[in-house]
C-alpha positions as CSV (number, residue, x, y, z in Angstrom):
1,X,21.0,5.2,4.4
2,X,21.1,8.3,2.2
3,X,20.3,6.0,-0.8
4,X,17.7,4.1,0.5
5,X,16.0,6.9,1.1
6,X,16.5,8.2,-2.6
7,X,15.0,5.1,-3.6
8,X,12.2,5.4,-1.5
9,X,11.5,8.5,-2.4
10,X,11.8,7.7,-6.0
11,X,9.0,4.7,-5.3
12,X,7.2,6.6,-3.5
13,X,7.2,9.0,-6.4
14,X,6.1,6.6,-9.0
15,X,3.6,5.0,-7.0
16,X,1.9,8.3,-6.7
17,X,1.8,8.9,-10.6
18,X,0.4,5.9,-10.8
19,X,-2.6,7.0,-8.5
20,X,-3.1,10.2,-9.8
21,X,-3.2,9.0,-13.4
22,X,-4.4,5.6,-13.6
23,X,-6.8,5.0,-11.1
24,X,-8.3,1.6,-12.2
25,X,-5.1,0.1,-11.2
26,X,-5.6,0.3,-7.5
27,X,-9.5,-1.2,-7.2
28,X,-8.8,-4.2,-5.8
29,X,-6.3,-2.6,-3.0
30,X,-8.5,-1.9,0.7
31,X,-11.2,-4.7,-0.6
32,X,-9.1,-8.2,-0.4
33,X,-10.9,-10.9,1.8
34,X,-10.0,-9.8,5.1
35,X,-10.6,-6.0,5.4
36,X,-13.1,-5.8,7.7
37,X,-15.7,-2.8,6.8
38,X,-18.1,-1.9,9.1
39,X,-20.7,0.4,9.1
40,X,-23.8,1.6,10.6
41,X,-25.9,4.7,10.6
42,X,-23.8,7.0,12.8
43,X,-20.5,6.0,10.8
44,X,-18.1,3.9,9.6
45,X,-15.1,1.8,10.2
46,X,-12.6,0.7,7.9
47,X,-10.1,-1.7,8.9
48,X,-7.4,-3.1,5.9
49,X,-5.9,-6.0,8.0
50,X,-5.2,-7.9,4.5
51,X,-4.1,-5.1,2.5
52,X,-1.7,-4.0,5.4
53,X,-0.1,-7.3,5.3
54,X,0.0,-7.6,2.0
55,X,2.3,-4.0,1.9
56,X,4.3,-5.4,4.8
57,X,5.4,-8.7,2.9
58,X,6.0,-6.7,-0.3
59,X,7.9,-3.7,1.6
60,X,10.0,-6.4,3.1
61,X,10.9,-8.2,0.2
62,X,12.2,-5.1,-1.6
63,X,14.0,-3.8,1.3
64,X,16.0,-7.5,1.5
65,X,16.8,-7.2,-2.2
66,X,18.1,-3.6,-2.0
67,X,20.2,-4.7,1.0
68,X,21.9,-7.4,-0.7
C-alpha cells in the first residue's frame, strides 16, 4: 500500500509540472467527442463523460501493471 501511494504521489507530482509548465499539452483533455457542454445565459454546465472514461481505462491499466 505504502508504495503505491509513493508512486501515486510521484505521478501525481509530474503530472502537475506538466500543467503548470507546459500547458499546450493538455488542449485536447475536457473537449473529446462526448463531453457534453451546455450553456445558456444564466450558466453553464460542463459534463466530461469521455474524458472521465478515458482516465478510468488509463488509471486502470497502470494500476494492473504496478500490481503484477
Amino acid at each position: 500500500m505504502g508504495r503505491f501511494l509513493i508512486i501515486a504521489g510521484l505521478v501525481l507530482l509530474l503530472l502537475g509540472a506538466l500543467v503548470q509548465y507546459a500547458p499546450g499539452l493538455f488542449g485536447w483533455f475536457g473537449r473529446l467527442p462526448g463531453d457534453i457542454r451546455i450553456e445558456g445565459e444564466r450558466g453553464r454546465v460542463f459534463i466530461p463523460l469521455t474524458s472521465m472514461i478515458l482516465i478510468s481505462i488509463v488509471a486502470t491499466v497502470l494500476i494492473n501493471l504496478f500490481r503484477r
